[in-house]
DSSP file (Angstrom, degrees, kcal/mol; ACC not computed):
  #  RESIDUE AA STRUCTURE BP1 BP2  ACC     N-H-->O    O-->H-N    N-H-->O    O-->H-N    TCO  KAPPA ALPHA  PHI   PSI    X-CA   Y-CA   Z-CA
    1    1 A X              0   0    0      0, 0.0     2,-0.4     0, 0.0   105,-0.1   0.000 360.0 360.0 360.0 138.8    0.0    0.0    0.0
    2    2 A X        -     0   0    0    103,-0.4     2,-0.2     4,-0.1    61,-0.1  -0.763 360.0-162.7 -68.2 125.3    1.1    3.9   -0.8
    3    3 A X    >   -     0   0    0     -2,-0.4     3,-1.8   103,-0.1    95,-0.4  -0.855  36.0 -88.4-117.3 167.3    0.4    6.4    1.2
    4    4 A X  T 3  S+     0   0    0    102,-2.3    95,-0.2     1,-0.2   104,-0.1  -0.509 117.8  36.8 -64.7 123.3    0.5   10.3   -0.1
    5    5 A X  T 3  S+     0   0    0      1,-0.5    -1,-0.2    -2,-0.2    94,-0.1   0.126  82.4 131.1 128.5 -44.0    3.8   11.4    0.3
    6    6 A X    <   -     0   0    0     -3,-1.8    92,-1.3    91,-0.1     2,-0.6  -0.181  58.9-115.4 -54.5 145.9    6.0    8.0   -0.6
    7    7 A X  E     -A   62   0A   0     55,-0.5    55,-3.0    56,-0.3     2,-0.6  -0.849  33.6-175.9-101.0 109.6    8.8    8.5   -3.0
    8    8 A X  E     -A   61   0A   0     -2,-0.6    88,-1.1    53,-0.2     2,-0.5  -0.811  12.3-143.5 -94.0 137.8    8.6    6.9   -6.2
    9    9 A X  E     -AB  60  95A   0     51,-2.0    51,-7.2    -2,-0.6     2,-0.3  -0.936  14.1-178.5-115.3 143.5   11.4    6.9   -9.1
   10   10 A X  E     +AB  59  94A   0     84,-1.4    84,-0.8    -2,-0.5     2,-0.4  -0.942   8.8 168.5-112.2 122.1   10.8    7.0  -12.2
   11   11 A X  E     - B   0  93A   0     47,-2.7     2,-0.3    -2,-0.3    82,-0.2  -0.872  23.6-140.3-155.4 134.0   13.8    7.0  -14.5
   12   12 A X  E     - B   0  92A   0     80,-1.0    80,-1.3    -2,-0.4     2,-0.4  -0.388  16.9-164.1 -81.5 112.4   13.8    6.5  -18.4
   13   13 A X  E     -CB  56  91A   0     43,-4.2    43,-1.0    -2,-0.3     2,-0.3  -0.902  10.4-156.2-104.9 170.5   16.6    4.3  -20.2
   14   14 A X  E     -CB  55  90A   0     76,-0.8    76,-0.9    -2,-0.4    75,-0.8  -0.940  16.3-153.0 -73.7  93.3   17.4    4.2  -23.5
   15   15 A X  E     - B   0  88A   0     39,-0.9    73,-0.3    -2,-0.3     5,-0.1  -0.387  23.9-109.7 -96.2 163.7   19.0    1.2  -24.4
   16   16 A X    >   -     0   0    0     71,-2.2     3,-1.7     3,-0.1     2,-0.2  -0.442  54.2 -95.4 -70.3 139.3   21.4    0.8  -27.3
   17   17 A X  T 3  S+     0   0    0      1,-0.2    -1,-0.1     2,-0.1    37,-0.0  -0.296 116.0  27.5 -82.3 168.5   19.4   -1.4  -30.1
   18   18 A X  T 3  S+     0   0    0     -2,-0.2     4,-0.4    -3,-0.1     3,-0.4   0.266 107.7  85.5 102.9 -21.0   20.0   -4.8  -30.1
   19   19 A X    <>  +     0   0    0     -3,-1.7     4,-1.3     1,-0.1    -3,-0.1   0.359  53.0 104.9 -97.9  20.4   20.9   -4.5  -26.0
   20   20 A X  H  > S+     0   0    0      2,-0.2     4,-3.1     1,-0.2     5,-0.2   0.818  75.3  46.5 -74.0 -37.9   17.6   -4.8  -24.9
   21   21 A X  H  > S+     0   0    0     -3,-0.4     4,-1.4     2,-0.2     5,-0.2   0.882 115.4  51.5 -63.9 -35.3   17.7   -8.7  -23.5
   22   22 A X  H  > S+     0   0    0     -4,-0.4     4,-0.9     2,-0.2     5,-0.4   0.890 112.3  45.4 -84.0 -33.3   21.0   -7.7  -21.8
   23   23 A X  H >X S+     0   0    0     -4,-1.3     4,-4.0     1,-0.2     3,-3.3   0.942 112.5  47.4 -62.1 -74.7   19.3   -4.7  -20.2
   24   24 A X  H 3X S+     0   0    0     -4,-3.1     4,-3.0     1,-0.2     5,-0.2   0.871 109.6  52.7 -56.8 -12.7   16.4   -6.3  -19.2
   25   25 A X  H 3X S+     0   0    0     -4,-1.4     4,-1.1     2,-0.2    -1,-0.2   0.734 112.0  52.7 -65.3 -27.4   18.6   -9.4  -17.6
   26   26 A X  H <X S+     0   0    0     -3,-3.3     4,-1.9    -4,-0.9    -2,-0.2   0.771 113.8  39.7 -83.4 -43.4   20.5   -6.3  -15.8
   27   27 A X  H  X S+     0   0    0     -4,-4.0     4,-1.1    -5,-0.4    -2,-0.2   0.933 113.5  53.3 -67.0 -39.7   17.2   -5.1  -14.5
   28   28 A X  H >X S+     0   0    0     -4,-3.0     3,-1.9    -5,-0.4     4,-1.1   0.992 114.1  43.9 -53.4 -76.2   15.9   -8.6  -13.7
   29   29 A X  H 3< S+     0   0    0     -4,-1.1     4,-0.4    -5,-0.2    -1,-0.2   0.615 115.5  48.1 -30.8 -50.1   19.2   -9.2  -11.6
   30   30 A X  H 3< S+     0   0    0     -4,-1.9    -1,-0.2     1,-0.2    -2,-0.2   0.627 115.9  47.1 -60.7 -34.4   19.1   -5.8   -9.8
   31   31 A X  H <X S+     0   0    0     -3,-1.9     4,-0.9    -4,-1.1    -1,-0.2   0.605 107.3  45.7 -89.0  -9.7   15.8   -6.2   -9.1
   32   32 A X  H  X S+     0   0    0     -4,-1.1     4,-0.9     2,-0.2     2,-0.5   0.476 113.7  56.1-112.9  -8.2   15.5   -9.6   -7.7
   33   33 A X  H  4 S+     0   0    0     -4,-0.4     2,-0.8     2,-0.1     3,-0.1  -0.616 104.3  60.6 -80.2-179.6   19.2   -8.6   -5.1
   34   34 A X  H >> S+     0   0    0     -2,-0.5     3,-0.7     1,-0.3     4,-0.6  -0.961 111.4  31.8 139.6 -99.2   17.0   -5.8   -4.0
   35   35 A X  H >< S+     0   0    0     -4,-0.9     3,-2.4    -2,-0.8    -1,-0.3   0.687 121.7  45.2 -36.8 -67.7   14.2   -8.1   -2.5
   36   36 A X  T 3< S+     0   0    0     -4,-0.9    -1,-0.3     1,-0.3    -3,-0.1   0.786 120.3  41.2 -83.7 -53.5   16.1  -10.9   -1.5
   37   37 A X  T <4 S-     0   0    0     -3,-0.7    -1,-0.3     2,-0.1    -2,-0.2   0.486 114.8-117.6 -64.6 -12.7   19.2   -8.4    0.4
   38   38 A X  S << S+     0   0    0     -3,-2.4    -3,-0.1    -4,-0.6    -2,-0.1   0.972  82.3 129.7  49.5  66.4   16.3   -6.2    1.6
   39   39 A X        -     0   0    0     -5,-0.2    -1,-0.2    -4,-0.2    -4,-0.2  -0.728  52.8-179.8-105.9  40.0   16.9   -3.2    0.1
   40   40 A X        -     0   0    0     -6,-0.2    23,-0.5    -3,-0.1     2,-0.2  -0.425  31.2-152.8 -81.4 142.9   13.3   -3.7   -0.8
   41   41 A X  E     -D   62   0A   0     21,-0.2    21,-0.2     1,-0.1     3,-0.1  -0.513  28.1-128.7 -71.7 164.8   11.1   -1.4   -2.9
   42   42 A X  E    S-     0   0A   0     19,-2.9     2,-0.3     1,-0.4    20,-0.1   0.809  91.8  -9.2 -84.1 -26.0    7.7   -2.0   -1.8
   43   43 A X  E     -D   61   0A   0     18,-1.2    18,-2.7    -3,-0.1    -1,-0.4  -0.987  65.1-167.3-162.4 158.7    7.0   -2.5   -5.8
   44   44 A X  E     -D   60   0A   0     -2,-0.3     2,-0.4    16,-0.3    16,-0.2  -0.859   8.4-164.6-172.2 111.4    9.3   -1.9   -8.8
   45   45 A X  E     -D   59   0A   0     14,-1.6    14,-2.7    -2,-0.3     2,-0.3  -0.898  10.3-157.5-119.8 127.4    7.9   -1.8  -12.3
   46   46 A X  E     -D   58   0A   0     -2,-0.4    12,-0.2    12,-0.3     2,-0.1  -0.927  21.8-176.2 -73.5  69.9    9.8   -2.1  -15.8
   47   47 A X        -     0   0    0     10,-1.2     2,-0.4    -2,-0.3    10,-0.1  -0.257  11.0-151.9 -65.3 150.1    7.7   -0.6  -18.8
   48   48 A X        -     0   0    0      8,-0.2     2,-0.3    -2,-0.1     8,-0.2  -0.995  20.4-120.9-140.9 165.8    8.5   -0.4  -22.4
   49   49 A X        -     0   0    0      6,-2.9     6,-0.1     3,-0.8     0, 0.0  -0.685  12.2-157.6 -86.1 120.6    7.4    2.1  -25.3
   50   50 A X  S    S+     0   0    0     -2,-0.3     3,-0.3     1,-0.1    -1,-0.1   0.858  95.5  50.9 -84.5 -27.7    5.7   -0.3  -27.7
   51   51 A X  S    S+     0   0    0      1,-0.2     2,-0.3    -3,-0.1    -1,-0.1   0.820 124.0  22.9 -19.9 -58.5    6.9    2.9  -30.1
   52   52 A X  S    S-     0   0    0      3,-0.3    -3,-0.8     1,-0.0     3,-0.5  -0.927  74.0-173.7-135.0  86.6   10.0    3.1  -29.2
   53   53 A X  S    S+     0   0    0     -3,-0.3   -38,-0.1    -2,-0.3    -3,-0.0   0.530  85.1  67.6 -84.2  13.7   11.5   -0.4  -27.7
   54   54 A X  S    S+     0   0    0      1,-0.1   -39,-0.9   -40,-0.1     2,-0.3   0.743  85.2  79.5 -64.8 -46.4   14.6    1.0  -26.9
   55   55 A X  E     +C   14   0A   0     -3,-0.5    -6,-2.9   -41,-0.2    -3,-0.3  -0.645  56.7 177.0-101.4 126.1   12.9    3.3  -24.0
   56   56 A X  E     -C   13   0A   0    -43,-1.0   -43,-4.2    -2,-0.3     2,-0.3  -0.979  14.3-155.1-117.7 125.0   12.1    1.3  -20.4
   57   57 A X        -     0   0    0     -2,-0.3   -10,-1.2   -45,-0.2     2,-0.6  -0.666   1.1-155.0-102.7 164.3   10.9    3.1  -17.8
   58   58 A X  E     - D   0  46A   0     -2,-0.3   -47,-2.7   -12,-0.2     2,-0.4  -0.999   9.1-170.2-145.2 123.3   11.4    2.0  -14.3
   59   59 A X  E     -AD  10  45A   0    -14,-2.7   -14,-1.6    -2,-0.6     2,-0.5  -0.973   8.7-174.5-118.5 116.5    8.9    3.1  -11.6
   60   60 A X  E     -AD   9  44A   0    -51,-7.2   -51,-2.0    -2,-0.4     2,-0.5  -0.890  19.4-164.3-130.5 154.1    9.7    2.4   -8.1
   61   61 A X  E     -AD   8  43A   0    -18,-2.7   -19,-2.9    -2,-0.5   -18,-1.2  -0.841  24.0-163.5-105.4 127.1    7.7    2.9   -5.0
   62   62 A X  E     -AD   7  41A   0    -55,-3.0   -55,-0.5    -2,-0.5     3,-0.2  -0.878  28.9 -69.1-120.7-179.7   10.0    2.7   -1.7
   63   63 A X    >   -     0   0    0    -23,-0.5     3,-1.5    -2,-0.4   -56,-0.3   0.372  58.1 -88.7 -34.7 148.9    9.5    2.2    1.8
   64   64 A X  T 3  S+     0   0    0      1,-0.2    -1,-0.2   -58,-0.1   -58,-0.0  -0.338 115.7  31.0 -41.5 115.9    7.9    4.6    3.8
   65   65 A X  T 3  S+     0   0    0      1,-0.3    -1,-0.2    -3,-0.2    -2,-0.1  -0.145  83.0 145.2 114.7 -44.8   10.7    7.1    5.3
   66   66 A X    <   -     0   0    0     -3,-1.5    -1,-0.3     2,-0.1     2,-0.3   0.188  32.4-162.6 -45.2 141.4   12.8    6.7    2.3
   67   67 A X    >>  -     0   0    0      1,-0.1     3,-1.5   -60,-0.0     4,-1.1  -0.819  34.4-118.7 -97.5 160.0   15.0   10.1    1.1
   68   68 A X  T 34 S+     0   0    0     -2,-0.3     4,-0.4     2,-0.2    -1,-0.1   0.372 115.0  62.5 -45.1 -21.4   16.3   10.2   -2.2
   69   69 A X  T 34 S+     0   0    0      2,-0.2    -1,-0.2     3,-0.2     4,-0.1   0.321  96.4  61.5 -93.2   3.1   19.8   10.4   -0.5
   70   70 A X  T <4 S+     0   0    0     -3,-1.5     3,-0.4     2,-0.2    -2,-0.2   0.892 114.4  28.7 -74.8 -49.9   19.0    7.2    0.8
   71   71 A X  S >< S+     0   0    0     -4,-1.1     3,-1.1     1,-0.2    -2,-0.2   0.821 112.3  68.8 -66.7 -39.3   18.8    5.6   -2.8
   72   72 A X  T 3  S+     0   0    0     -4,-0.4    -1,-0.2     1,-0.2    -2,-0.2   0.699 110.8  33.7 -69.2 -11.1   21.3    8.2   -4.2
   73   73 A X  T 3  S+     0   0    0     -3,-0.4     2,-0.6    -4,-0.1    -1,-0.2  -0.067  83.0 118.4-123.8  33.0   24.1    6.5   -2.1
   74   74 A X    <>  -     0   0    0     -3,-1.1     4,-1.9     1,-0.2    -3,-0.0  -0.840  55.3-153.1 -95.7 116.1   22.8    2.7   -2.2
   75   75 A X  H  > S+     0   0    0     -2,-0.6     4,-3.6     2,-0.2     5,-0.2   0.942  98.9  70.0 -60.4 -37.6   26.0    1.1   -4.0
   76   76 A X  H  > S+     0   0    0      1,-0.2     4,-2.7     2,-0.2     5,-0.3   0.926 104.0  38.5 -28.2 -83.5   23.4   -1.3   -5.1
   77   77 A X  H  > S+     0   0    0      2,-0.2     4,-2.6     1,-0.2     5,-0.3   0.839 115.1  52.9 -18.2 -50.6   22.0    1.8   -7.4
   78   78 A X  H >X S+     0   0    0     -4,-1.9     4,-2.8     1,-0.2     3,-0.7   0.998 112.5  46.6 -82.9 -68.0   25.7    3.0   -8.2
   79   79 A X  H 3X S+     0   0    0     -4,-3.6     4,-2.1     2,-0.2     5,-0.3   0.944 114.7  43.0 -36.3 -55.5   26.6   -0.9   -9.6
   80   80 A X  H 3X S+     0   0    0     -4,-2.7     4,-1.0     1,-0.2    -1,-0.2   0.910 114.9  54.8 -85.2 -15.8   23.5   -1.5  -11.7
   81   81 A X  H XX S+     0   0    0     -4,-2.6     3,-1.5    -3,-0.7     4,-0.6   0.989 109.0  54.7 -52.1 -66.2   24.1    2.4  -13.0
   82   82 A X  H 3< S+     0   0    0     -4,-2.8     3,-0.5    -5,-0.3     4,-0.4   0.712 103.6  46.7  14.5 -89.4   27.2    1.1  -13.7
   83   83 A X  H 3< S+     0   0    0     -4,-2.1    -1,-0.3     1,-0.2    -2,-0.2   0.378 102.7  65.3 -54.9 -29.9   26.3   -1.5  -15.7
   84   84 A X  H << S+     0   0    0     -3,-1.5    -1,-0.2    -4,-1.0    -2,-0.2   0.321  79.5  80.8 -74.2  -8.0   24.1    0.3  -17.6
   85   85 A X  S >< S+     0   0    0     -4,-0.6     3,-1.7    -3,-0.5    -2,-0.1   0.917  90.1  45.3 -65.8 -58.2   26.3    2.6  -19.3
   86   86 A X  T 3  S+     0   0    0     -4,-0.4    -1,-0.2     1,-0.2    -2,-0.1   0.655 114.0  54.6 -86.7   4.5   27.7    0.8  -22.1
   87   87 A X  T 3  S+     0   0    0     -4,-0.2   -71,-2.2     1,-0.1     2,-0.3   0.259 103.0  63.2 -70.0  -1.1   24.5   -0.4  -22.8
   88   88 A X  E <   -B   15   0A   0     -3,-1.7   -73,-0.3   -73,-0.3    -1,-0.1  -0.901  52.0-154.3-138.9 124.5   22.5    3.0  -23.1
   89   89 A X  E    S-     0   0A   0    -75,-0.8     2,-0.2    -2,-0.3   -74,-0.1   0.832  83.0  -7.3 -36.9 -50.3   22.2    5.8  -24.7
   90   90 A X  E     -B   14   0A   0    -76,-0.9   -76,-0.8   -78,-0.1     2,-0.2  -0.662  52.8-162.8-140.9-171.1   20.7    8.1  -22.1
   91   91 A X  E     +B   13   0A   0    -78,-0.2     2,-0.4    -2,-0.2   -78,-0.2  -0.665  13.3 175.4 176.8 117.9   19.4    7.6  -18.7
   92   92 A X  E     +B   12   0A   0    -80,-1.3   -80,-1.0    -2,-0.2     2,-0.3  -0.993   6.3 169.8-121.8 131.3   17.2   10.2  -17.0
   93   93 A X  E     -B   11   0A   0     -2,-0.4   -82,-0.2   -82,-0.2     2,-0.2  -0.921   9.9-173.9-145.3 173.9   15.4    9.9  -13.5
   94   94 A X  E     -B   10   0A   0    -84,-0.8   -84,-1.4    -2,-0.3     2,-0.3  -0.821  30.5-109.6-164.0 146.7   13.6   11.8  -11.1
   95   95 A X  E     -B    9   0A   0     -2,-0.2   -86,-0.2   -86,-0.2     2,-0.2  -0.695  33.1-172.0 -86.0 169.8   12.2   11.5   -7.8
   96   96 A X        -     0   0    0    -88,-1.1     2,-0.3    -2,-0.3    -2,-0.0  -0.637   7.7-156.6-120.4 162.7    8.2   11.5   -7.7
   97   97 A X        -     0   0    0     -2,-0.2   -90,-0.3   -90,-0.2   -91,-0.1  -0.778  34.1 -98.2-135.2 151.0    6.2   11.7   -4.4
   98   98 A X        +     0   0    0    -92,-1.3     3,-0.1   -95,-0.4   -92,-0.1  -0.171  37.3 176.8 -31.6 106.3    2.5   10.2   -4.3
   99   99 A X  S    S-     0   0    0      1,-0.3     2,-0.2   -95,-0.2    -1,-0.1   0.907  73.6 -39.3 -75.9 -66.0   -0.7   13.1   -4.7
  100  100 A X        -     0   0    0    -96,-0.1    -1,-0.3   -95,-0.1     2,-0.2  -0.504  53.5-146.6-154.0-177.2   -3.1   10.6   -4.6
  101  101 A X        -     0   0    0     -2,-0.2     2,-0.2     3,-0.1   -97,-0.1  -0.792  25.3-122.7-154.3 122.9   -4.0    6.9   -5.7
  102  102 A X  S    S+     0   0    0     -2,-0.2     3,-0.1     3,-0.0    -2,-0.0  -0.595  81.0  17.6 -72.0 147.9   -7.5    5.5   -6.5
  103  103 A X  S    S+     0   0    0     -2,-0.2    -2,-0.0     1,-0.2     0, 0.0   0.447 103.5  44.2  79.0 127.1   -8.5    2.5   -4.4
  104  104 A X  S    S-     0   0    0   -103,-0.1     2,-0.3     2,-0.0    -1,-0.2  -0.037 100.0 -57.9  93.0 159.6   -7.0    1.7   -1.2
  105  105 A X        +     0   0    0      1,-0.1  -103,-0.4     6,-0.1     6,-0.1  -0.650  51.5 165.5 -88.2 137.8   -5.9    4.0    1.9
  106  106 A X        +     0   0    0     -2,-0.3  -102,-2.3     4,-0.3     2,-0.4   0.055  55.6  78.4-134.0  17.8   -3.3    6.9    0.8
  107  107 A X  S    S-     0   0    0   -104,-0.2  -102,-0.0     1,-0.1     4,-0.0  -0.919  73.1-143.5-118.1 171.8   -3.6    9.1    3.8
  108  108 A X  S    S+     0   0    0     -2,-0.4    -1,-0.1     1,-0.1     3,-0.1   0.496 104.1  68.0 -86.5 -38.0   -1.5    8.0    7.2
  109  109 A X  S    S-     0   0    0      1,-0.2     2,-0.2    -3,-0.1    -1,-0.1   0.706 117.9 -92.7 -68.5 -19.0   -4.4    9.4    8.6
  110  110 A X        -     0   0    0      2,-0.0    -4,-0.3     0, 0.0    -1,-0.2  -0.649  67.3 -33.0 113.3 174.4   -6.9    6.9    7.5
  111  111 A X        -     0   0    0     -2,-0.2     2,-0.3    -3,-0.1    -6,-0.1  -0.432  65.0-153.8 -61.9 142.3   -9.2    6.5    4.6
  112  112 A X        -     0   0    0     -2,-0.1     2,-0.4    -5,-0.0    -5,-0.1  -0.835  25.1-113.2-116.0 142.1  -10.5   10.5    3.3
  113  113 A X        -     0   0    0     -2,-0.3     2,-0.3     2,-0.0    -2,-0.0  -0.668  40.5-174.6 -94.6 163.8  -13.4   10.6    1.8
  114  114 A X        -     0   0    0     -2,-0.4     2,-0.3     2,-0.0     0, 0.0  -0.842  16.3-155.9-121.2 152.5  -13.2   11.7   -1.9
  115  115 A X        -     0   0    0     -2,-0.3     2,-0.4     2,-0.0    -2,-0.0  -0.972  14.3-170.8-123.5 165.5  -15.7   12.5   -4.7
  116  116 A X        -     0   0    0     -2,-0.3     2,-0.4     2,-0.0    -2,-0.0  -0.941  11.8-154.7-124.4 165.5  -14.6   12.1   -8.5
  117  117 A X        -     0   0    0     -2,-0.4     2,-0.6     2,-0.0    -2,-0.0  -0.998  13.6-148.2-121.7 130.7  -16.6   13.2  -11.5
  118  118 A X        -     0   0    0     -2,-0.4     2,-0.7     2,-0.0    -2,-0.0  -0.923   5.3-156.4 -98.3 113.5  -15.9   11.1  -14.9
  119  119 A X        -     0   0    0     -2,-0.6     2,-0.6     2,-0.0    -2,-0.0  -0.709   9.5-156.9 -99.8  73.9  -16.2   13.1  -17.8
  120  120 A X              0   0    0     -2,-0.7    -2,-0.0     1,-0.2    -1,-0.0  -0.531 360.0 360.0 -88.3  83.6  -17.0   10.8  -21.3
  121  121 A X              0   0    0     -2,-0.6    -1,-0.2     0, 0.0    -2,-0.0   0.280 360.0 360.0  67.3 360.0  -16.3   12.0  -24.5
């Protein structure tokens, strides 16, 4: 669960073409020490541009508490950056923090109530 406020990153590769299995094999690997080493994201997503299959975007939600200088000085991070160099073109990220989420508690306080309006073509 999210609550408003968690820090996600989002950060965009570009892989070189033809490096795409060996990128995702890097991501696989990075992502599966993470869990096991506890260094856990709570959830950690891998997208691709069905446009463009060179660009994967990586969204990740972490723990409650986390800073950004916690993750900016995880060697874990600094290795699979690493590793990712001669295999990409670019690499861009950002941190995110959670406005809101449908479904599910996002306040710390407890469930708020909400209204939406859907607005159909």
């Amino acid at each position: 669960m999210a609550y408003v406020g968690d820090l996600f990153t989002c950060v965009d590769f570009i892989v070189r073409e033809g490096s795409e299995d060996e990128f995702l094999s890097l991501w696989h690997r990075a992502s599966e020490w993470a869990f096991v080493n506890d260094h856990s994201p709570r959830s950690w997503y891998l997208v691709r541009d069905p446009d463009n299959p060179q660009l994967f975007r990586s969204l990740t939600l972490w723990p409650t508490g986390t800073t950004e200088e916690d993750i900016a000085s995880d060697p874990t991070a600094e290795e699979f950056m690493a590793r990712c160099a001669p295999i990409c073109t670019s690499v861009e990220g950002k941190a995110l923090y959670l406005a809101d989420a449908l479904g599910g508690l996002t306040s710390r306080l407890g469930p708020q109530p909400r209204s939406y309006a859907v607005v159909l073509g």
